[in-house]
C-alpha positions in Angstrom: -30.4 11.1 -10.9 -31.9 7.2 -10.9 -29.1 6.6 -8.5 -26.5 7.4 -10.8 -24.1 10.8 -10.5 -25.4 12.9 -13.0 -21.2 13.4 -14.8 -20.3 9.7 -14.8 -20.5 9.5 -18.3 -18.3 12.4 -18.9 -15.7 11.3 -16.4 -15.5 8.1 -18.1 -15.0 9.8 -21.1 -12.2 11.7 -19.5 -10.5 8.9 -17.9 -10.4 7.2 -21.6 -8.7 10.0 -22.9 -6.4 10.1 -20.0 -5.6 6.7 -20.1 -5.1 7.0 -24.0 -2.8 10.2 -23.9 -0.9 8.9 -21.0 0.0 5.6 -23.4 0.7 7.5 -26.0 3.2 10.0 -24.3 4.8 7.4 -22.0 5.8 4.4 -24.9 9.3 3.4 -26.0 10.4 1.8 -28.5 9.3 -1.5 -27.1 5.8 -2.2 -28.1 5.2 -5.2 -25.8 4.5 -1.8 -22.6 1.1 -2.8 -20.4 -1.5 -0.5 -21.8 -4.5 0.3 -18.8 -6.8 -1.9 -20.9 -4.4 -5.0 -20.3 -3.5 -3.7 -16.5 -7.6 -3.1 -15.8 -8.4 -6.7 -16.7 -5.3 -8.4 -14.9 -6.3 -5.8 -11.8 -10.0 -7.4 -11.6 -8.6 -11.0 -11.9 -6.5 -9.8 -9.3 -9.4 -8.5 -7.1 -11.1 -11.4 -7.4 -8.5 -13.5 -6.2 -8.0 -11.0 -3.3 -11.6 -11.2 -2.0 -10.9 -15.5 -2.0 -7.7 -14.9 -0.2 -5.7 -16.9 -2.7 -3.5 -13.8 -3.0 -1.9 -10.9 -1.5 -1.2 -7.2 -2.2 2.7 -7.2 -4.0 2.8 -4.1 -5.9 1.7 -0.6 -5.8 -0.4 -1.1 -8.8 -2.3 -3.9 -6.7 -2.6 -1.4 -3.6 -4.2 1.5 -5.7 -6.5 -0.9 -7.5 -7.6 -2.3 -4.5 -7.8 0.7 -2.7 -10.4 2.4 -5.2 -12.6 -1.0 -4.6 -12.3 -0.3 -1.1 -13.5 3.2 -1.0 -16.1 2.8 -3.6 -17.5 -0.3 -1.7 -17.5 2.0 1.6 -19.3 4.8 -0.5 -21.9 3.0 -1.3 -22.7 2.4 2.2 -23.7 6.2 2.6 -27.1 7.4 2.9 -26.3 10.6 1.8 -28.7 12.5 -0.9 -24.8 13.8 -2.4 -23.7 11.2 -4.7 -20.9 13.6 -6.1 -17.1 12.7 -6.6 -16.4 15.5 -4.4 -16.3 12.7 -2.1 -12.9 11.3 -3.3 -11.3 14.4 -2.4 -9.8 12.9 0.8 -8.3 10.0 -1.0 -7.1 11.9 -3.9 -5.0 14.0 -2.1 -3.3 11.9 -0.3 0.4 11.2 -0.9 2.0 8.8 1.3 -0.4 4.9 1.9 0.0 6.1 5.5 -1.7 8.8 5.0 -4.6 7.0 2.0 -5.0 4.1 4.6 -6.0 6.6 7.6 -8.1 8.2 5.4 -9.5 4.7 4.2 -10.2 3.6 7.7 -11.4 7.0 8.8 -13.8 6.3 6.4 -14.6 2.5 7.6 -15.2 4.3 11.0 -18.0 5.8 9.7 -20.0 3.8 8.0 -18.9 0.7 11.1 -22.8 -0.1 11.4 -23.8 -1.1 8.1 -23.5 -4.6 7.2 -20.4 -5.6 5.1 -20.5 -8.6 2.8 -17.8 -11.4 3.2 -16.1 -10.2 0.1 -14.9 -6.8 1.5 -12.7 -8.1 4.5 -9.9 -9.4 3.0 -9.4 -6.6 0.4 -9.9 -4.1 3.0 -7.3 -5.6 5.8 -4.8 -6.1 3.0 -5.4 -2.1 1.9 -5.1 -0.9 4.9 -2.0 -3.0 6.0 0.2 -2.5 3.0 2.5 0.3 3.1 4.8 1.7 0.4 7.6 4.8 0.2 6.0 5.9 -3.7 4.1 8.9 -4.1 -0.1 8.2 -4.5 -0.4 11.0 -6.8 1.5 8.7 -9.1 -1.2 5.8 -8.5 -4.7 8.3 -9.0 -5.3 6.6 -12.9 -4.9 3.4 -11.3 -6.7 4.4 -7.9 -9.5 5.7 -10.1 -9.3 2.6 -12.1 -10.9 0.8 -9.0 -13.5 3.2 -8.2 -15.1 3.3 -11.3 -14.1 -0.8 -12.6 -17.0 -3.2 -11.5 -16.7 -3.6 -7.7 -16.1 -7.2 -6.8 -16.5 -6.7 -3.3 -20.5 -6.8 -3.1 -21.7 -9.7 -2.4 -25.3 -11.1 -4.6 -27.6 -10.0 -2.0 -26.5 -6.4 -2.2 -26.3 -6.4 -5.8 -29.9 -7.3 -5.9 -30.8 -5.2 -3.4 -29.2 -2.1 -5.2 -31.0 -3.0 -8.6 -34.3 -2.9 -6.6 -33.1 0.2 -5.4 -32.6 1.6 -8.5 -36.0 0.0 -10.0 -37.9 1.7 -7.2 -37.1 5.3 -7.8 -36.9 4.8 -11.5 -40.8 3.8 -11.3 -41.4 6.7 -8.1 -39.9 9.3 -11.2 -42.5 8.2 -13.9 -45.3 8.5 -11.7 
């Protein structure tokens, strides 16, 4: 509705709770343990970096960040009426980054025609060449983390564009 998914708000509220139980349950006794707020903010620094090229990919925690920027940046190219998370299900399921890149370039395949800004390359070649042995199901908070964080990988013209986007069906609703 208005070009959001009509749940986001609710699935942000779950994620928070998530994120918040998943502290809570997984501290020591050392209080100085990463909580998501501090990972989220050093994982968009990072993503920014990434789409200058100043950095690489290292951890798993990188991979999964990046790879939710990826896939939402490549979701956003559809032209689909079905703006439902239903559309993660590939990714989410995944369990090898074999398996999550395949998926991810499956996904490139299809939407190969649209235009892509400068800001997605990078991200998307170091995604899609980084490989690890660690389960994904262990990365979905952090996956998820990049899907639903601001995307860095839009450039300003497509930013606009969506807000005009946006603008023009909330003004085709009221009348």
């Amino acid at each position: 509705k208005n070009g959001y998914h009509t749940e986001e708000r609710n699935i942000r509220q779950k994620l928070n709770i998530w994120y918040s139980l998943n502290e809570k349950f997984t501290q020591s006794l050392n209080k100085n343990i990463d909580t998501m707020a501090n990972k989220l903010k050093e994982n968009r620094e990072f993503i920014q970096q990434l789409v200058k090229g100043e950095t690489d990919i290292e951890t798993d925690e990188q991979y999964a960040f990046a790879a939710g920027q990826v896939i939402y940046y490549l979701m956003s190219k559809s032209k689909t009426a079905d703006r439902s998370y239903k559309r993660l299900e590939p990714f989410l399921q995944q369990v090898q980054s074999k398996q999550m890149n395949i998926a991810v370039s499956r996904m490139f395949d299809t939407y190969k025609h649209e235009n892509f800004s400068a800001n997605f390359k990078n991200p998307f070649a170091q995604v899609v060449a980084y490989s690890t042995s660690n389960n994904m199901r262990d990365l979905i908070p952090t996956l998820l983390s990049g899907i639903f964080s601001k995307n860095a990988l839009f450039s300003n013209r497509e930013l606009e564009e969506d807000k005009t986007i946006i603008n023009i069906e909330e003004e085709s609703e009221i009348n």
